[in-house]
C-alpha positions as MATLAB code, in Angstrom:
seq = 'XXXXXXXXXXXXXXXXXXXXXXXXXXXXXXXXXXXXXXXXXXXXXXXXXXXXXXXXXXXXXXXXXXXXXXXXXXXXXXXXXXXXXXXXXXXXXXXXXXXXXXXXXXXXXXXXXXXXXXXXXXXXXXXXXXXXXXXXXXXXXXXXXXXXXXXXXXXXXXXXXXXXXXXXXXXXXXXXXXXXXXXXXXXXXXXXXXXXXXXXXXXXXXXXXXXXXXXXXXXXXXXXXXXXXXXXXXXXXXXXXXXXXXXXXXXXXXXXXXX';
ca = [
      12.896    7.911   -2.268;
      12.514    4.120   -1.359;
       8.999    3.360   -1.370;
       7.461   -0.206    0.408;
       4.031   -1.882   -0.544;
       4.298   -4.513    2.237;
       1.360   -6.713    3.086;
       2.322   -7.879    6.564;
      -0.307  -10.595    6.729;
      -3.494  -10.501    9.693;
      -2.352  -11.492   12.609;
      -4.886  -14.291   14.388;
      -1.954  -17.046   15.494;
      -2.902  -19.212   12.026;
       0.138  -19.516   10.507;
       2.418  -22.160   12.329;
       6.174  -21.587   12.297;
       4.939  -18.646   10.209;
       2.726  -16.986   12.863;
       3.463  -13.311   13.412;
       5.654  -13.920   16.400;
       7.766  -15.533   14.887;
       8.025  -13.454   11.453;
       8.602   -9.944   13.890;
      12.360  -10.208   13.971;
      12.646  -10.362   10.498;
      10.328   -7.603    9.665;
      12.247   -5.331   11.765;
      15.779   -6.679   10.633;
      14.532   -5.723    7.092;
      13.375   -2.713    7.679;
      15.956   -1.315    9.703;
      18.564   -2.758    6.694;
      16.849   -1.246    3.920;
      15.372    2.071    5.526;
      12.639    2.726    3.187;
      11.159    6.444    2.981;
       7.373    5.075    2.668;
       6.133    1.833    3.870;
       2.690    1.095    2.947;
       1.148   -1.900    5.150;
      -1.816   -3.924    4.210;
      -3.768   -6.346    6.660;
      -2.413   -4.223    9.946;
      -4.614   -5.286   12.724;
      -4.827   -3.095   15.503;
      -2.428   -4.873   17.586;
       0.144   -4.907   14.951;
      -0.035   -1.268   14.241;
       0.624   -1.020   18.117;
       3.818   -2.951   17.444;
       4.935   -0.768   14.572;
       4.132    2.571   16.231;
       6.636    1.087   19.275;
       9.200   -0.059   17.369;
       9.576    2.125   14.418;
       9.883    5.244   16.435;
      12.175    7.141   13.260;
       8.555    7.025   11.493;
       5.115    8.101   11.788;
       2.554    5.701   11.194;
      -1.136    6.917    9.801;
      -4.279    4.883    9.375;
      -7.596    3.461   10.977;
      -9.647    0.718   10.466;
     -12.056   -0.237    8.220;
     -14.834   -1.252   10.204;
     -18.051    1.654   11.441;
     -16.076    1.477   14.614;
     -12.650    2.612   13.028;
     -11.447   -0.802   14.113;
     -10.142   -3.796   12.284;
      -7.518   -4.047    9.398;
      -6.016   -0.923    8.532;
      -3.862    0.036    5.409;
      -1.395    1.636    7.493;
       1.189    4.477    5.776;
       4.884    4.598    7.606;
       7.215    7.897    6.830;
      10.112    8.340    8.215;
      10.052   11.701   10.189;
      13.517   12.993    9.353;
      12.869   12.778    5.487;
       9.044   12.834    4.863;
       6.813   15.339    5.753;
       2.589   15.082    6.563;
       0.478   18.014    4.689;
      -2.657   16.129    4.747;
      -4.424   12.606    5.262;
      -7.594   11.408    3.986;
      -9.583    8.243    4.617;
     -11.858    7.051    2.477;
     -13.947    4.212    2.059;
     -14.136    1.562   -1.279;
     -17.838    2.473   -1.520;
     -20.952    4.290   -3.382;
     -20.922    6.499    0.067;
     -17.254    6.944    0.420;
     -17.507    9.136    3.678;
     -19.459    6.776    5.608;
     -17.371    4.367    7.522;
     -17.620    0.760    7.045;
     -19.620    1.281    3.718;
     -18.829   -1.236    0.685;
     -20.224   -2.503   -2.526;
     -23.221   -4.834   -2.572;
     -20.781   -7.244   -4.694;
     -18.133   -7.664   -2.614;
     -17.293   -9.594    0.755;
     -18.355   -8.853    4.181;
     -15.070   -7.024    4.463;
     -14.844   -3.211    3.895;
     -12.046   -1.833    1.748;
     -10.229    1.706    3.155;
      -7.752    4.124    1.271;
      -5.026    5.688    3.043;
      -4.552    8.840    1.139;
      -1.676   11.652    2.115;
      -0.264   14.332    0.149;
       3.723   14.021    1.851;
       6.591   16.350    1.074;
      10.566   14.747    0.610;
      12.169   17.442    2.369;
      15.894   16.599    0.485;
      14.522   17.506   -2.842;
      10.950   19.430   -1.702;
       9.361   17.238   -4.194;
       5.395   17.462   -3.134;
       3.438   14.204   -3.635;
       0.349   11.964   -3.398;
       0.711    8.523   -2.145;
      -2.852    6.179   -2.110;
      -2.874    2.913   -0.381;
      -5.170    0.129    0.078;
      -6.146   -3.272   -0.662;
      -8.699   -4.688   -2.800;
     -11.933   -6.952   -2.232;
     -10.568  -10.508   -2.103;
     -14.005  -12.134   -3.428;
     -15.756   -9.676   -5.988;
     -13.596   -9.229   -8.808;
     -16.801   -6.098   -9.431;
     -15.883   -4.495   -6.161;
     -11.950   -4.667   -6.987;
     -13.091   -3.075  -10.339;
     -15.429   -0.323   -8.990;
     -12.675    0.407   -6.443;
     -10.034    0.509   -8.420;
     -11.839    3.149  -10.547;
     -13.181    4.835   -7.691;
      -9.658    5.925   -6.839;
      -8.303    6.414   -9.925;
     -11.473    8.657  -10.893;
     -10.545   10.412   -7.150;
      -7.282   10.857   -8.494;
      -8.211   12.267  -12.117;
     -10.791   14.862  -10.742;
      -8.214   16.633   -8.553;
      -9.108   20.434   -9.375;
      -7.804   23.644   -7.319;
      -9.945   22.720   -4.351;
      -7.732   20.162   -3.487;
      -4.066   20.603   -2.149;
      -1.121   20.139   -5.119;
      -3.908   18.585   -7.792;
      -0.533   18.482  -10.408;
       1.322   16.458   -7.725;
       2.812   13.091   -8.614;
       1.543   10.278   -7.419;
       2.029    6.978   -6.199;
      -0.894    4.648   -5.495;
       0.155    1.084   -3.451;
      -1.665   -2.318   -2.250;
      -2.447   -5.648   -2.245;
      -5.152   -5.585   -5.163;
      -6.229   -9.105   -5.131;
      -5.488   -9.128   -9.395;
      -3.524  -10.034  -12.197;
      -2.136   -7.395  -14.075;
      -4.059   -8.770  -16.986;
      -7.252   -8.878  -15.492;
     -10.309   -7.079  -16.280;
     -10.007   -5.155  -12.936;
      -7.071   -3.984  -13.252;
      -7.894   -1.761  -16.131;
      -8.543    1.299  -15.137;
      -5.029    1.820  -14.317;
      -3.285    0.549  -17.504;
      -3.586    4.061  -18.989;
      -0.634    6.616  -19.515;
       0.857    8.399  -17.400;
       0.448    5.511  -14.883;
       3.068    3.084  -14.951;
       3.117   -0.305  -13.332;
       6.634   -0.918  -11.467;
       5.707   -4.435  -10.213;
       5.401   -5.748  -13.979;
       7.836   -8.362  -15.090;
       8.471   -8.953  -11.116;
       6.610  -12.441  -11.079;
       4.571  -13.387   -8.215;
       4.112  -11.192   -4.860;
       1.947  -13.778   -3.307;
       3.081  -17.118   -2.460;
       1.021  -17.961    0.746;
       4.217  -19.353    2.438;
       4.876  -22.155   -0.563;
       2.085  -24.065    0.422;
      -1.017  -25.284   -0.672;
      -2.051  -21.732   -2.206;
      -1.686  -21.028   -5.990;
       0.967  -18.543   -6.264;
       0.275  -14.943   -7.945;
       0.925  -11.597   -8.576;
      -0.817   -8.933   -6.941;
       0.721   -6.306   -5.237;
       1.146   -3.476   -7.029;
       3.208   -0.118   -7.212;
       2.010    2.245   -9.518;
       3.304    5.820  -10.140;
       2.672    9.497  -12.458;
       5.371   11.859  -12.332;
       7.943    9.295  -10.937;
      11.311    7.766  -12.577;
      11.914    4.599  -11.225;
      15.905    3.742  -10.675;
      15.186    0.183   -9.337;
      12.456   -1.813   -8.013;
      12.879   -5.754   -6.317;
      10.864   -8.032   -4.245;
      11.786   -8.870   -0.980;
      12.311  -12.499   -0.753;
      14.125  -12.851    2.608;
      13.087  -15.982    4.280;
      15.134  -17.800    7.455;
      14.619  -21.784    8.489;
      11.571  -21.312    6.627;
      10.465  -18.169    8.090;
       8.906  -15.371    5.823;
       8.738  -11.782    6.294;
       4.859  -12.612    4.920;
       3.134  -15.018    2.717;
       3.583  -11.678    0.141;
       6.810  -10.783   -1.187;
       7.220   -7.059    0.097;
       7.985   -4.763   -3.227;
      10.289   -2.213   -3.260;
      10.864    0.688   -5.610;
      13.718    3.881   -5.774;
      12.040    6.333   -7.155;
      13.017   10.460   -8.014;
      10.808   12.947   -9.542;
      10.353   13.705  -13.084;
      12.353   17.386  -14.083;
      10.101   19.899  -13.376;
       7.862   19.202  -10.721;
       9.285   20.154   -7.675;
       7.824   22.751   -5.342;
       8.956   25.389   -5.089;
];
């Protein structure tokens, strides 16, 4: 499978000869080269998931917002229909109250932070797994840590009353950290491997006044990885984002397939 973590950037007409508009016809060029399995948006305003739901119409795309309302920036899930198949769909909040839309840490921005969680199916090799996305607090490096926890202790407590518990996973997003930072911790255990490491940076805020980093992250269990990459397209100074889209091939360990 050919997995995306793509954080396509919020669309409010600020970014010049970079605005969204102008970025479209690259996104779409891309995507229809590469034909990834899984994309996994961050920063999808509801406008823009419009424009994905129209245009891709080989995949499904999942996701709300993460405002009370269900509105706002969504962390948006794309399969593509002929390959990938829904079991289930969660959405959860980054929050002591998980459940309750719109609910965040006390130390973090004003900004809630959403998971979009789906147990998926490959239907080529009936390999059954879990794919989380989301994207981190971009101010409280306490809220990206209770977060990051909060989803891999979601993860870890999987028992038999939840669908395929043993499942692989893959969790994706724009985490707003360093893979050395403090936050970033609870993930650097085994089984979970880290395919964005040695990459470089992810972010690059269009080569401008922004301090260039790495952040965006694609992190598997139960996964070989034949090949990841960054996406560094860019035309007369046009980027597909100010992130690099990453990209990873992955195929299931021996053993795990459903049967």
């Amino acid at each position: 499978m050919k997995i995306v973590t793509f954080n396509i950037r919020c669309d409010y007409n600020q970014d010049g000869d970079n605005n969204f508009c102008f970025r479209k016809p690259l996104i779409l060029e891309k995507l229809r080269k590469e034909e990834p399995d899984v994309i996994c948006f961050q920063e999808v305003l509801p406008h823009v998931a419009g424009w994905l739901k129209e245009v891709l119409g080989e995949y499904a795309v999942i996701g709300c917002g993460r405002m009370e309302d269900l509105e706002g920036e969504q962390v948006s899930v794309a399969y593509r229909k002929n390959r990938i198949n829904l079991i289930q769909m969660e959405t959860y909040w980054l929050s002591g109250t998980p459940h309750v839309p719109g609910s965040r840490y006390e130390d973090q921005s004003i900004c809630p932070r959403v998971c979009t969680e789906a147990v998926l199916e490959e239907y080529a090799t009936k390999q059954v797994f879990r794919l989380v996305n989301t994207h981190l607090d971009h101010e409280g490096p306490g809220a990206r840590e209770k977060g990051l926890r909060q989803i891999m202790d979601k993860l870890d407590g999987l028992d038999g009353r939840a669908l395929f518990p043993e499942a692989p996973v893959i969790i994706t997003g724009d985490m707003n950290a360093e893979p050395d930072s403090p936050e970033m911790a609870a993930a650097k255990r085994p089984p979970y491997q880290n395919l964005a490491e040695g990459l470089g940076i992810t972010y690059h805020g269009y080569m401008r006044a922004e301090t260039p980093c790495c952040i965006d992250y694609i992190i598997t269990k139960g996964f070989v990885c034949d090949s990841v990459e960054k996406w560094t397209d860019v035309r007369d100074g046009v980027f597909l984002s100010d992130h690099y889209p990453v990209c990873a091939v992955l195929r299931p360990e021996s053993g795990r397939r459903h049967e």
